[in-house]
N, C-alpha and C positions, 0 to 999 in steps of 0.2 A: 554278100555281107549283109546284115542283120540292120534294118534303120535303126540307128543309135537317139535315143529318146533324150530332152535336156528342157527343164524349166528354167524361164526367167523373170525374176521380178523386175516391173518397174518400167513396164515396155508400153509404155503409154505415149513416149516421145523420148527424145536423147538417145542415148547409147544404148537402153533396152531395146527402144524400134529397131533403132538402127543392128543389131546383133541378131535380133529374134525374126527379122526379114535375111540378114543376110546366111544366119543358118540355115534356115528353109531352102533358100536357093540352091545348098551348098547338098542339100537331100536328106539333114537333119530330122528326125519327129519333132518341129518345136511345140510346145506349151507356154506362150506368151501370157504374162498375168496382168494385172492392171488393176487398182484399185476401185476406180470408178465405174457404174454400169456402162454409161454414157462410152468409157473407151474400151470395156471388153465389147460392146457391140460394134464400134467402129473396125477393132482390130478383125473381130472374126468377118465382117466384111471385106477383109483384104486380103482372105483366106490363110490367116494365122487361126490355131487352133488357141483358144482364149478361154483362163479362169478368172474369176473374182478375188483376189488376195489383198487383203487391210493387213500387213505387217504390225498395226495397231494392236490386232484384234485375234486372241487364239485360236477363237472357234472357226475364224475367217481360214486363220493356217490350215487349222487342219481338214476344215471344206474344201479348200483347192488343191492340196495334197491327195484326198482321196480321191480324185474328181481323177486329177489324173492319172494315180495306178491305177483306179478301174479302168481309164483308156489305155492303159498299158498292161494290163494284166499283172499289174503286183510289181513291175519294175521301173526301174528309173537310172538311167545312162549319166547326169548331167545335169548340175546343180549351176546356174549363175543367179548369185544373190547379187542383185544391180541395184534395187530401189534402196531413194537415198534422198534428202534436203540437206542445204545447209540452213543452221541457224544463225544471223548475224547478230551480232552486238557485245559490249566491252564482255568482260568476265565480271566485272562488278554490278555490270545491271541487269544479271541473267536469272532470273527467279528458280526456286528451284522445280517450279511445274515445269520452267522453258527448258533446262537442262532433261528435265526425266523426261519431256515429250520427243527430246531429239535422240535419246539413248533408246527409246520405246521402237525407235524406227528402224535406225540405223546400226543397233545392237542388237539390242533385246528379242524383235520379231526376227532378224535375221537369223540368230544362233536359235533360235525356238523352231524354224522352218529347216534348218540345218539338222540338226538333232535328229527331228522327225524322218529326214531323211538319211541319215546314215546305215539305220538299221536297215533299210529297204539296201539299199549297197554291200553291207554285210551279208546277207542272204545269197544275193548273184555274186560274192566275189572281187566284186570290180565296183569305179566308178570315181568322178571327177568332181570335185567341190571347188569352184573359182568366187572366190571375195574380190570384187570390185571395189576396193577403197580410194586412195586418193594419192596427190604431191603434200598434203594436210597430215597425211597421217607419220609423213616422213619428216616433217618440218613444219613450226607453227607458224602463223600470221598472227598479226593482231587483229583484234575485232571478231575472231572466226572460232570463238575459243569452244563453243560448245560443241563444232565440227570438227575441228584439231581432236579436242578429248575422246568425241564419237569413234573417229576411226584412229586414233594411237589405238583405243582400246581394239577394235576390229584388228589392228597389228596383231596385239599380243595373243588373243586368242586362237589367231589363224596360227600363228608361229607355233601356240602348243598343241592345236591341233593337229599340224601337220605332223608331229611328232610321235601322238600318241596313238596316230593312225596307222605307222609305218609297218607293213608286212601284212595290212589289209586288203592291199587292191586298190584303196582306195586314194587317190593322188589328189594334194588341197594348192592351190594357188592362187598370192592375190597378183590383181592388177592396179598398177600404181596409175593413174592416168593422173593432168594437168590439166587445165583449160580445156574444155572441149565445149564446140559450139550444141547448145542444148538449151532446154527453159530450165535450166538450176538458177541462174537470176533470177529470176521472174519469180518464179517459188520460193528464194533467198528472200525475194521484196516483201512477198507475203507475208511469209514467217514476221520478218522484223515486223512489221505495221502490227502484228499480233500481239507481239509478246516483249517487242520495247518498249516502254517509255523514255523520249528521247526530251521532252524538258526539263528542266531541273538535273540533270544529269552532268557530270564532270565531263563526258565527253560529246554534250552537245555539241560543243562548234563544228566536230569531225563528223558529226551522226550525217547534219548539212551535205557532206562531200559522200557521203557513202551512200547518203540516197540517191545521191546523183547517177552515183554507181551503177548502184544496182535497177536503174531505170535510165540510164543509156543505151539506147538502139542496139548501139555498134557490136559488131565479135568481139571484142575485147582486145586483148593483145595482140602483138606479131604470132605470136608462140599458139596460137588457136587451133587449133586441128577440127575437121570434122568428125562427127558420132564413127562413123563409119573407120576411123582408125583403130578403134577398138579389137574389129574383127580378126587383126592377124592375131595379134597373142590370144585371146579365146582360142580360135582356131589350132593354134599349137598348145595350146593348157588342154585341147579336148584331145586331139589324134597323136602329140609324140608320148614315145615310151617312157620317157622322162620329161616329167614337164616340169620348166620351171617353177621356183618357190616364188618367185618376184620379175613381175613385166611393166619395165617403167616405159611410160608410152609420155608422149611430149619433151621435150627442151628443156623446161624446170625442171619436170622430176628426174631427169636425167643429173643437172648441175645441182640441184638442192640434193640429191642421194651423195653425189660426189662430196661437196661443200660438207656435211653431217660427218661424214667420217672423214674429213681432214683437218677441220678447222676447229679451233676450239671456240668453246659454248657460246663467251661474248663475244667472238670474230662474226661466228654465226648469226649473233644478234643481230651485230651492226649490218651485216650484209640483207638480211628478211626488212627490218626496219627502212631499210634505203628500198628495197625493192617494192614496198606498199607506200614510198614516199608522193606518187603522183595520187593516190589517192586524197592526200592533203591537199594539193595545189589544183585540184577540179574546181573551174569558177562557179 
């Protein structure tokens, strides 16, 4: 059997590392990406084969696209769009730079590095496009509104993708994941420090608690899974004949996917609302 070849953005740490190390193992050709120089040299010392991709940046796209068919000879097996921030803060204090900067990421470069590569797929035949979205794009929070929007929209698009691909070869699936142990805090914290201003704001008292948040040590929840729980649905989105449209990974997005189709809209409310309530009562 033929090494099956597969890119992934955003393997700098979290569920990239963790997938782009564990397909290698698995015999994969991976093509781990990483935005910063600083981590494609790290990475390719750890013997992952490493490009430069800024999801920012078009020229960046299609640098690390060509980088890799010419190590593949014109082909490509296996798309995971992973790279990803959230952005925190209300919906009324979100400028509209901060919203287009988080759509630039987590849409915009995504569907532009997607594109690029479907025609490479079209030619061979075959080939597997996996959106790694979120429990966010199933269901909103408060405070997380520009990441909510980010991957609702990432929903819709895959959905009509998957559609208009049908009889290509080519098979699209996202992966719904929840909490997973990663630096998305940490880069969450960032973002905010960026691009809120949190005095003078109607939701100052809570900004208080949510910085707490997002700069607590801890795992997080019970419901935390490591990076590494990723790998089983990849691994069936790349090798079954039928791959799922939708791999809900964690405990929420399992009971919030439930919750969405059974309960009506303000039931819904009240139950997300209660479930972000200990973000309030953080001392």
């Amino acid at each position: 059997m033929t090494q099956q070849s597969i890119l992934i953005t955003g393997c700098s740490s979290g569920i990239g590392y963790a997938v782009a190390h564990g397909l290698k193992r698995d015999g994969y050709r991976v093509f781990a990406s990483a935005r910063k120089p600083a981590d494609v040299q790290r990475l390719q010392t750890e013997g992952l084969e490493c490009v430069q991709l800024d999801l920012d940046d078009s020229a960046s796209i299609r640098t690390a696209l060509e980088q890799v068919l010419v190590a593949t000879g014109g082909t490509l097996d296996a798309l995971f769009n992973n790279a990803a921030y959230g952005q925190p803060g209300a919906v009324e204090d979100l400028s509209r730079e901060a919203i287009r900067a988080q759509f630039e990421t987590n849409l915009f470069g995504t569907l532009e590095l997607t594109n690029r590569v479907i025609p490479v797929m079209r030619r061979q035949g075959h080939g597997r496009i996996i959106q790694n979205s979120s429990v966010l794009g199933l269901a909103a929070l408060p405070y997380r509104g520009a990441y909510n929007a980010s991957k609702f929209a990432l929903e819709g698009l895959t959905d009509t993708l998957r559609m208009e691909l049908k009889g290509s070869g080519i098979a699209v699936s996202l992966i719904e994941p929840g909490p997973i142990e990663s630096r998305f805090r940490a880069n969450a914290e960032a973002a905010y420090r960026r691009r809120i201003k949190r005095e003078g704001s109607a939701h100052e008292a809570l900004y208080a608690a949510l910085e707490q948040r997002l700069t607590n040590p801890g795992k997080g929840s019970g419901f935390t899974l490591p990076a590494e729980a990723l790998l089983k649905p990849v691994r069936h989105a790349l090798r079954s004949r039928r791959p799922k449209p939708r791999y809900y990974v964690t405990v929420p997005t399992h009971l919030f996917g439930w919750l969405r189709r059974f309960l009506s809209t303000r039931a819904l409310d009240w139950v997300l609302l209660k479930s972000t309530e200990s973000e309030r009562r953080l001392p």
